[in-house]
N, C-alpha and C positions, 0 to 999 in steps of 0.2 A: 533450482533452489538458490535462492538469494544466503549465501556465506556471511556476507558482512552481519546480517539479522543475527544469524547464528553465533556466530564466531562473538559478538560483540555481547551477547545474554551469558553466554559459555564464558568468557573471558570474564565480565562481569562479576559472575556468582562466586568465580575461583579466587579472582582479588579479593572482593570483598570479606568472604570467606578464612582467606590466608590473614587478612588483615586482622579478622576477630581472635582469629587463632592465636597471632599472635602479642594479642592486648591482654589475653585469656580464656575463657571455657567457651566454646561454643557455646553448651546449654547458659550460661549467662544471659545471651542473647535471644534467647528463646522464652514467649511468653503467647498463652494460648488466648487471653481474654485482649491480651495487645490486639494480635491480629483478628480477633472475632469485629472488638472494636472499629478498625481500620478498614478491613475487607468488609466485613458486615454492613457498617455504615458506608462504605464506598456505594457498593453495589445496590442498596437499599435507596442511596439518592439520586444516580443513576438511573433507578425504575421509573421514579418520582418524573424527573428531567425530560423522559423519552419514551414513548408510546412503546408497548411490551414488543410489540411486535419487530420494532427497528432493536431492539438491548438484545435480543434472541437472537437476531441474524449478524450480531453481532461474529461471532466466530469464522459467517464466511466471508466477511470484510479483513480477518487476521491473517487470512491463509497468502492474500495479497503479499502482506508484508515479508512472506517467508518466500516466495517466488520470484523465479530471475525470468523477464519476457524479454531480456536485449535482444536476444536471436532470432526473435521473430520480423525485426525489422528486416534485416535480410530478407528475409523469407518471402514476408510482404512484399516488399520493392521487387523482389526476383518474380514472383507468383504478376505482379500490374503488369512488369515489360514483358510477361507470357503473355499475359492478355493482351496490351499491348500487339504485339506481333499478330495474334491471332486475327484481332480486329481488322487490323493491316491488310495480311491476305483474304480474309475471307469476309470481311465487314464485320459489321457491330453484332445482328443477328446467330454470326458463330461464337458468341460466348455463350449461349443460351445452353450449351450442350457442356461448355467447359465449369457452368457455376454448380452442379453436381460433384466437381472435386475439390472448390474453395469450402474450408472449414470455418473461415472466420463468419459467421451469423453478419457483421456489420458490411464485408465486403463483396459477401454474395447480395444481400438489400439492393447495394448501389450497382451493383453488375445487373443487377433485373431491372431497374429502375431505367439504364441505360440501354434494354434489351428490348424496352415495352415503347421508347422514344419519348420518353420522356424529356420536358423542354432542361437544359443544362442550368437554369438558374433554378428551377422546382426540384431537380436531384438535388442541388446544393443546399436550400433550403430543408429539405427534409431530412437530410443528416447530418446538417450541425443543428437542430431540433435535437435529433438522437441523442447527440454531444454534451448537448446542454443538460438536457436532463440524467447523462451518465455522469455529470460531473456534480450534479446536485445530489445525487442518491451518492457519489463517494464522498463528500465533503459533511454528507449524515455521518457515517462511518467515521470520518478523521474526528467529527464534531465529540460524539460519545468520546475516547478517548483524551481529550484536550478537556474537555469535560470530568473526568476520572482522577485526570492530571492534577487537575487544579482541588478536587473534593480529599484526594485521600493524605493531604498535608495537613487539611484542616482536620478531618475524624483524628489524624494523628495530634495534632494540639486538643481535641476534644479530648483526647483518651489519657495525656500530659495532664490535663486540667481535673480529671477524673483520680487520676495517682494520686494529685496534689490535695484532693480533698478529704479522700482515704487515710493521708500520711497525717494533715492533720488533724484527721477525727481520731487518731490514736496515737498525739504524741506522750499522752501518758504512758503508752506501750513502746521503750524504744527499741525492743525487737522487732517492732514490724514498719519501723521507719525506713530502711535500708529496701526491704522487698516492695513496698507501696512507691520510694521514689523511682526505683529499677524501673516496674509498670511504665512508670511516668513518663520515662524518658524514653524506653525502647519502643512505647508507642507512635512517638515523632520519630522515632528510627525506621520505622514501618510504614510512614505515610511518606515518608521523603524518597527511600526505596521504591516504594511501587510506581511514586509519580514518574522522579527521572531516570528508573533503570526500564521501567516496561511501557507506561500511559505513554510519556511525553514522546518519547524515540518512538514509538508505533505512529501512532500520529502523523510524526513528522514526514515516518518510512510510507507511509501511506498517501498522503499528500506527493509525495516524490512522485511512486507509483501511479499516481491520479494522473500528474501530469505527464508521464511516459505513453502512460495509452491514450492522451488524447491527444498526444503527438501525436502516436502513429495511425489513431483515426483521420485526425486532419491530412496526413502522405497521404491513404485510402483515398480521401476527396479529391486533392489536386489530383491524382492518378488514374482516378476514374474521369474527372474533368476533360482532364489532356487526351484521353483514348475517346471520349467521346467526339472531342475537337476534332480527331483524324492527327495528333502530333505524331514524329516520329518514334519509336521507341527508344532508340537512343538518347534523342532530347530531355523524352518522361523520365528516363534513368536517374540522369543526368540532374533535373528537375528535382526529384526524389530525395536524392541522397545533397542536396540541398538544404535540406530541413535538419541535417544531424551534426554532432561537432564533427572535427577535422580525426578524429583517435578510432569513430566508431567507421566517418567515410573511408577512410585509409583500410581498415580492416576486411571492409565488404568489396574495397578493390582489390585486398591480396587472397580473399576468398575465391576472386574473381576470375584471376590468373590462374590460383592453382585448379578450379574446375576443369578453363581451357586447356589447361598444358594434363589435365587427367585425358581430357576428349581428346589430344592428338596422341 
């Protein structure tokens, strides 16, 4: 579970919230036709924008944003220099029995791919193919979003522009001057809201995400590479945590220790 996701909507809702409280009434800020406008036309140009099918699977592109994968990099890296090792003593052909208990769908591919003797520049080739096209189908996802970001500031000035018409088709009535500019205004309060507290930061979070896992696809590659090559395992390790900053390599060394000094 990704906290920051959390902790930053949660934190969000509560300031903004404390903040209305204390300008005035909540229900002040509350308007049903605002956000019909807002959401409504959000979502309704969005459909427009993007084939039904990508707006629908939109949800399981969200669940990204809410998920923490750091710990897999360990995992990863620890899981290659098994293989690794295995290759080592027993050659390449004994991981054919070990891809039965790798879970990752993209590291079991290249472990088969390596098992069938495949030449090392056609494994290579074929999964960052994979790559490519997993980063095209995530950048659909970021796209809807950034998309959404940028639509529901403008329903929110459509729905301003809409008060404004309202207010002056009845300024003969100045009782309803006050409720019609209200409309007006807390409809750009609702497309400004949804852009940069939820679209825009999803997006972004998602994008981040994008690029984590095609980190750790790309370590899968060098590491399947280097086992193919016949390198030492130590070197692949070593190789491996290469790819990461110095806060996450440090971590997976003091992981490292504490295993070894479990095993003694």
């Amino acid at each position: 579970m990704d906290l920051s996701t959390i902790i930053g909507l949660i934190s969000g809702i509560i300031l903004i919230t404390w903040g209305i409280l204390d300008a005035g009434k909540l229900s002040w800020f509350w308007s049903f036709s605002s956000l019909l406008i807002v959401v409504g036309g959000t979502v309704a140009a969005t459909f427009i924008a993007f084939p039904l099918k990508k707006v629908l699977s939109t949800m399981k592109v969200v669940k990204k944003a809410f998920s923490n994968s750091t710990y897999e990099i360990g995992m990863i890296i620890n899981k290659i220099v098994s293989l690794a090792n295995i290759a080592r003593r027993e050659g390449l052909l004994a991981l054919e029995e070990a891809v039965e208990e790798i879970k990752d769908p993209f590291l079991q591919k290249g472990v088969m791919l390596i098992v069938d003797g495949t030449d090392p520049e056609l494994v290579k080739n074929i999964l960052e193919t994979e790559i490519a096209f997993l980063e095209e189908r995530h950048n659909e996802g970021k796209s809807i979003f950034d998309t959404m970001g940028t639509l529901s500031p403008a329903f929110g000035m459509i729905g301003t522009l809409i008060g404004l018409v309202a207010m002056l088709k009845q300024l003969d009535e100045p009782s309803t001057i006050g409720p019609s500019m209200a409309v007006a205004l807390i409809t750009t309060l609702y497309g400004s809201l949804i852009a940069n507290m939820i679209c825009i930061p999803i997006a972004k979070k998602l994008n981040l995400k994008s690029r984590e896992e095609i980190l750790l696809k790309e370590i899968m590659i060098e590491g399947l590479l280097s086992i193919q090559a016949g390198e030492n395992p130590r070197i692949i390790e070593e190789k491996l945590k290469a790819f990461l900053p110095p806060s996450i390599r440090n971590s997976l060394n003091d992981d490292g220790e504490m295993e070894a000094s479990a095993n003694e």
